[in-house]
N, C-alpha and C positions, 0 to 999 in steps of 0.2 A: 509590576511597576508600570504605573503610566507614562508613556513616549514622552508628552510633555515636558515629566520631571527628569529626564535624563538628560543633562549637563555638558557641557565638553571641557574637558580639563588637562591640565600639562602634570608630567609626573615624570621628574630627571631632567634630562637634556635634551628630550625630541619630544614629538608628539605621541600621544595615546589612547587606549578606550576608544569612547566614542566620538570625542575631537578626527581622531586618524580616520576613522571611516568617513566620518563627514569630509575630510577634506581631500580622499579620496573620490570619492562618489559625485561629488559634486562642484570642487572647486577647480580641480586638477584638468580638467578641460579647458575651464572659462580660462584660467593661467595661460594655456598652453595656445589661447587663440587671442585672447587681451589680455596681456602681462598689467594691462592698469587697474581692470575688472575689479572693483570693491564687493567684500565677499556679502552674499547673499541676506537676509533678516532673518529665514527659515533654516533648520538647519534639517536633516536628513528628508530635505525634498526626493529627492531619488531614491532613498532608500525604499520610502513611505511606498510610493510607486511601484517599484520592482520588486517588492516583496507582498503586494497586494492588503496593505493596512490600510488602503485609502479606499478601499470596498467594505471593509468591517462595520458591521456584523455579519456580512455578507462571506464568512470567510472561514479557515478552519477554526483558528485561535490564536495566542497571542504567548504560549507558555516556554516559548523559545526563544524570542525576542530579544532578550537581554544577551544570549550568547553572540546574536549576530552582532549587536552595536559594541562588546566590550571583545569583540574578534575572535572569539572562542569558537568562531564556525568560518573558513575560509576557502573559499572554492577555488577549484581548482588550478593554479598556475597564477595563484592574484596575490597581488603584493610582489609579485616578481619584479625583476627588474625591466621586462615591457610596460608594466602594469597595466595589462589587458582586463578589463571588466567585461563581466559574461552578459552576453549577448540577454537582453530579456522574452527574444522571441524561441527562446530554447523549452521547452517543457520540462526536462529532469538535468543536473548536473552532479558532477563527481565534487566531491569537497572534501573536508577533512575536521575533526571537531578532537575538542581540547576541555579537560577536566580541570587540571593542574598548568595550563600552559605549558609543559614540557614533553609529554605523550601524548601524540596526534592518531586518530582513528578515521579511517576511510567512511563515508555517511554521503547517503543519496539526499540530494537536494530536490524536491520534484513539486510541480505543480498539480491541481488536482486534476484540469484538462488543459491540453495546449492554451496557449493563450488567444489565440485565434475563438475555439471553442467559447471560454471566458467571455471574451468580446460580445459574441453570436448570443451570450446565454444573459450576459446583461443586457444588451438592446429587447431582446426577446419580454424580458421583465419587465422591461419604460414602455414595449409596448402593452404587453397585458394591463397597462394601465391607463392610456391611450396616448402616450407621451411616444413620440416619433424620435426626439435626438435625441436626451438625455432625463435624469429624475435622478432623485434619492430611490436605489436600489433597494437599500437596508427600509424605506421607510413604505414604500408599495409590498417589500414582503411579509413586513409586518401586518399589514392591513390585509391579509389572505384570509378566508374561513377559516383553511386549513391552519395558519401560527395561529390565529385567534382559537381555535380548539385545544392549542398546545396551552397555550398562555394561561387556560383556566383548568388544567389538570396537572397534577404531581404526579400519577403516574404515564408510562408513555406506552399506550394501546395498541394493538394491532388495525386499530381503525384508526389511527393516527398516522400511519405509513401509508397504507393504499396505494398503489398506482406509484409509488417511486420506483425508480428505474435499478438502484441496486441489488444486485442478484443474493444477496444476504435478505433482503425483505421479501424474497416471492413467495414466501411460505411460514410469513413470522408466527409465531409462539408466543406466550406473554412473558414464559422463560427464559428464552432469546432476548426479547426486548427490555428485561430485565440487568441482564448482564451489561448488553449496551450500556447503560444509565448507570451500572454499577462500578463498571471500568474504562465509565469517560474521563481522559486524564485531562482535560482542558479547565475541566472547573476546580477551585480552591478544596473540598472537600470530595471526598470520591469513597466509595462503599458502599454506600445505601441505595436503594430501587426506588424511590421516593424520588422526587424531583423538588421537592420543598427547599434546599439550598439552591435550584439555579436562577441564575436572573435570568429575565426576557433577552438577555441576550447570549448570555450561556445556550439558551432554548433555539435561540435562531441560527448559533455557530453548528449544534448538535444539528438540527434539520436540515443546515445546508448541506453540509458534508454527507448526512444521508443520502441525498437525492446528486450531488454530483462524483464521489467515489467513494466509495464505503472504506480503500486500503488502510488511511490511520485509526478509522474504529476497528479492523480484523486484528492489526496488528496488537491495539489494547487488549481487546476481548481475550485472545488466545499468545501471550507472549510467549518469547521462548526461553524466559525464566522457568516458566511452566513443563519445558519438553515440549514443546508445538513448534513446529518446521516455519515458525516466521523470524525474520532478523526486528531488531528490536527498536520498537517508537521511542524516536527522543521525545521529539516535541513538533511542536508549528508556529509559524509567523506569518500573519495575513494568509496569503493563500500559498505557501509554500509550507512544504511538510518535510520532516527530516527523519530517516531511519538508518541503520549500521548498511553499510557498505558490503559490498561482495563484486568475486569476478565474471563473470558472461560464462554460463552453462559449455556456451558452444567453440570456448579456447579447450576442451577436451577430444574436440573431433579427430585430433590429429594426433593425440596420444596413443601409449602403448594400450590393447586389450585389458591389463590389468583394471587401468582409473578408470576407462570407459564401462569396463563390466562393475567396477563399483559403485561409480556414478548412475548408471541402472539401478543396480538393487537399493539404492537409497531412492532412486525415483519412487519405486514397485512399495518398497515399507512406511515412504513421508504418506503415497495414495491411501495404504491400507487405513494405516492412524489416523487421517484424516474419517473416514468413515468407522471405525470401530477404534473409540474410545472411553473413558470413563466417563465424560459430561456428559455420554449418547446423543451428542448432536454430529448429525452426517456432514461434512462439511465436503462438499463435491467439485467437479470441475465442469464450466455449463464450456468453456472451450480451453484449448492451449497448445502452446506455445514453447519456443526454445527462452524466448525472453521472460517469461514467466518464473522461471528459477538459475540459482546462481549457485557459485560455490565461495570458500571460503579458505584462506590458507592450509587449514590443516585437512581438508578435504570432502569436510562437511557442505551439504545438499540442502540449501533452503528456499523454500518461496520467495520469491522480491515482489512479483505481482501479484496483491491480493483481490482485485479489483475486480474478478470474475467469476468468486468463487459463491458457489448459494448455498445457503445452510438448510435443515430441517432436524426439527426436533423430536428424538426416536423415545423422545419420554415423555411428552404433552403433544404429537401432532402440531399441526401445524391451522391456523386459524382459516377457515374458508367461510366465501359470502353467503350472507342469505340471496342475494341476486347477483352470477355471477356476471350479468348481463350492464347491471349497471356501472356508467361511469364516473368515476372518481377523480379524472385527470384534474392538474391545476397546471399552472405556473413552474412549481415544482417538479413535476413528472419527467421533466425533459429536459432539466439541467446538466445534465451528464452528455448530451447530444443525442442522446438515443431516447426515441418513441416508440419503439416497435412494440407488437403484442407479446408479451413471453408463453411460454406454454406451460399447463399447468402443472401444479409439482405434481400433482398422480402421474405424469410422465416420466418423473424424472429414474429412470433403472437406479438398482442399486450398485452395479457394475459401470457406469455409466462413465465415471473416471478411469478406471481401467481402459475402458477400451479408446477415449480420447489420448492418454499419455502411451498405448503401444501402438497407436494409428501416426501419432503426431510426431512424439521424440524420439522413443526409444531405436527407430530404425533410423537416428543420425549418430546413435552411439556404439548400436550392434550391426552389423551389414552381413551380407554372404560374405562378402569378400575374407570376413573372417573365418570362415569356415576351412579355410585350404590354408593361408599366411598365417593365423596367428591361434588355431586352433580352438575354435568355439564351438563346443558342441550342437549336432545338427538342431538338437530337441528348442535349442533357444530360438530358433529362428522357426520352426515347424509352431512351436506354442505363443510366437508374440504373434503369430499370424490370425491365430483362434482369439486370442484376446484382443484383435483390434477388427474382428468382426460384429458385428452389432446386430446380425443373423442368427449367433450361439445363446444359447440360454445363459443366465445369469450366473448359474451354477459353474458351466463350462467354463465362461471366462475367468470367474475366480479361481477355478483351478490352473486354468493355466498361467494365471498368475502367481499362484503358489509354486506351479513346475519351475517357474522361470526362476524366481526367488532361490529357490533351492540350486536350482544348476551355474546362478549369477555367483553362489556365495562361496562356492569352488575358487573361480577366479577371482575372488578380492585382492587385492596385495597385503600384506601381514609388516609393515615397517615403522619406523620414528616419521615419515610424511605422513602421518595419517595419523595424528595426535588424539584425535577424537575418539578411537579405540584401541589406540597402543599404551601400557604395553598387554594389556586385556589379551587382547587378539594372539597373543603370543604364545600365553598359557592358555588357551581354548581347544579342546577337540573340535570344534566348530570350524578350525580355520586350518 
C-alpha cells in the first residue's frame, strides 16, 4: 500500500492505527513545548525520516511498512509511560511484533549501516555526480552504467555484481544469483529467476541492498523454515530491516559446563551444515565474532549476523574474469564502507570456518579452567587448539572438529529447557 493512501482514523474512545503513531512521533513534542502548536499538514513526517522512506528507492523495501504505521511493530519500552522514542542515531533496536495484536514476539530492528555510514554513503553519491551538498540520490543511481545494464536484462548475471563489496558476491555463480531473484521477498510475485515482474525499482531496492548488506537477502535465500541456522526475515521499511529476535551468545559465559558445552557443539554442527549441505553451496565465515550468533529460549544456536558470510557454489564453480586486472569499481562498490581488495575465493580453505569459530569463540565458552572445576576432558581443549591453527592441514582440522563434536555431545544436558530436542534426547543412546 502506498504511504500516501494510509488515513488516520478514530476507532472506540481513544486514538488508533496510524492516527496514534502520527501523534506520537510527531505532535507529542510540539505539545509539550507549544500547547497552542496547530497540528502539522503532513502527517508521518518523522516517521518518513527515521525509517529511511524518504531515501527510496535507495533503500531495502517497503513490505513491512504497514505493520509499523498500524503498531503491529513496537520498539522497545515505546508507548510506555515515559514515552521515550528511540533515538535515530542507533543502528539496531530490540522491538516486539504482533500478528493478532495479542501475542508479541522479540524481532531486531536494524539498519543496514550505522547512520553515520548512511550519511557518508549518500554524500559520497551527490558526489559521484558532482553535486557537493545534496541531489536526488535514487535519480544519480539510476543514471549508473552499472542499473542502466540491470534495467535492460531479466536475468541477473555474474557480471552484473562485479566489485560489490558483499561477501556473498566474491565468488558468484549464475545458480547463486538465481536463488537471489528467486527468493527476493520484496517484490509482489517471488519464484521465478527471470526478473520480468520487477520494476526499475524493485531492481534498484535489489542492487542497493546488495552492495550495502547482503543480511536480509541471506536470510531469504536460506530460511529457517528450511533447517538453516538463520532466524527468520519478516520484512523492511525504508532502510530498516526486521528479523526474529534472540539473546547475546555471551549471557552463557557464566553458565554451568553443561549449556556452555552445548552451545559449542551447536557452534561446531551450525559450521559443518553451513559447508556440507544438500544445495552444495559452501556458505563460510570470511570472520567472527561473539555477536555474530545468538540463542533463543529453548536453547537453540542461530546466526543473527549474516553480513560476513561468503558463499561458493560446489555444483557450478563460481564465475572468474577474463581480466582479473581490470576494474569494475562504481558508486556502488563502496556503499557498505568498505573498499578493500578481498582475496581471491581459490584462497578461501575449506576448513577455513572451523578454524575462525575455535580461534574466536569457542575458547569464551570452553576455558582450562574447566578442566579441574567442572570436569572437561583434556582432549577438548588439546583439539580446539589444532583446529584453530591455520598451520594444520585441512584434513587435521576437520578432524579435530569431529574430536570435539563427539566429546561436546557427552556433556550436553538431556532436559524440558532444551525444547528443541526434548523429549528426543531422552530416548537416545546418543545422549
Amino acid at each position: 500500500m502506498e504511504l500516501s493512501r494510509l488515513k488516520p482514523g478514530l476507532a472506540g474512545e481513544g486514538l488508533s492505527g496510524s492516527w496514534h503513531v502520527w501523534f506520537l512521533c510527531f505532535m507529542l513534542p510540539l505539545v509539550a513545548s507549544n500547547p497552542s502548536a496547530s497540528p502539522p499538514t503532513k502527517s508521518y513526517s518523522f516517521g518518513r525520516q527515521f525509517l529511511g522512506l524518504d531515501k527510496c528507492n535507495a533503500c531495502v523495501g517497503t513490505s513491512i511498512c504497514k505493520k509499523f504505521f498500524k503498531e503491529e511493530i513496537r520498539f522497545e519500552k515505546w508507548l510506555s509511560s515515559q514515552l521515550d522514542l528511540p533515538s535515530a542515531n542507533r543502528t539496531s533496536y530490540e522491538g516486539n511484533y504482533t500478528c493478532d495484536s495479542e501475542s508479541w514476539r522479540p524481532v531486531v530492528l536494524s539498519r543496514l549501516v550505522s547512520p553515520h555510514l548512511h550519511e557518508l554513503a549518500d554524500k559520497n553519491i551527490c558526489m559521484s555526480a558532482g553535486r557537493r551538498k545534496s541531489c536526488s540520490i535514487e535519480a544519480v543511481l539510476r543514471a549508473t552504467p552499472r542499473f542502466q545494464t540491470w534495467t535492460r536484462s531479466n536475468l541477473l548475471l555474474p557480471s552484473m555484481v562485479q566489485a560489490l563489496a558483499s561477501p556473498m558476491l566474491r565468488c558468484p555463480s549464475q545458480r547463486l544469483l538465481d536463488r537471489i531473484v528467486r527468493r527476493y521477498f520484496e517484490v509482489a510475485d517471488v519464484g521465478s529467476v527471470q526478473m520480468k515482474h520487477f520494476t526499475t525499482k524493485d531492481k534498484l531496492r535489489l542492487l542497493y541492498t546488495m552492495a550495502v548488506n547482503q543480511q536480509p537477502l541471506i536470510l531469504q535465500m536460506f530460511p529457517g523454515t528450511e533447517g538453516w541456522p538463520f532466524l527468520r526475515y519478516h520484512g523492511s521499511c525504508g532502510r530498516l530491516m526486521v528479523w526474529a529476535g534472540s539473546g547475546p551468545l555471551k549471557k552463557l559465559y557464566s553458565s554451568p559446563l553443561a549449556q556452555r558445552a552445548d552451545a559449542a557443539y551447536q557452534l561446531l554442527h551450525i559450521t559443518q551444515s553451513l559447508a556440507c549441505n544438500s544445495l552444495r553451496f559452501h556458505l563460510y565465515y570470511t570472520t567472527a565474532s561473539e555477536d555474530m550468533f545468538g540463542i533463543v529460549e529453548d536453547g537453540r544456536v542461530f546466526i543473527t549476523d549474516a553480513s560476513t558470510i561468503g558463499i561458493i557454489d560446489l555444483q557450478e564453480g563460481f564465475h572468474s574474469e577474463e581480466n582479473p586486472q581490470a576494474n569494475h569499481s562504481d558508486v556502488f562498490s563502496c556503499l557498505s564502507g568498505s573498499c578493500l581488495q578481498v582475496p581471491p575465493c581459490e584462497s578461501v580453505r575449506p576448513s577455513q570456518s572451523f578454524t575462525l569459530l575455535c580461534r574466536h569463540i569457542l575458547p569464551k565458552l570452553l576455558s582450562s579452567a574447566d578442566l579441574q572445576s567442572a570436569g572437561l576432558p583434556r582432549t577438548v581443549m588439546m583439539e580446539m587448539s589444532v583446529c584453530a591453527d591455520r598451520s594444520q592441514s585441512d584434513q587435521r582440522i576437520f578432524k579435530a572438529a569431529q574430536i570435539l563434536q563427539e566429546a561436546l555431545q557427552a556433556l550436553r544436558p538431556c532436559n524440558n529447557e532444551y525444547g528443541y530436542r526434548y523429549p528426543e534426547c531422552k530416548y537416545s543412546d546418543k545422549f
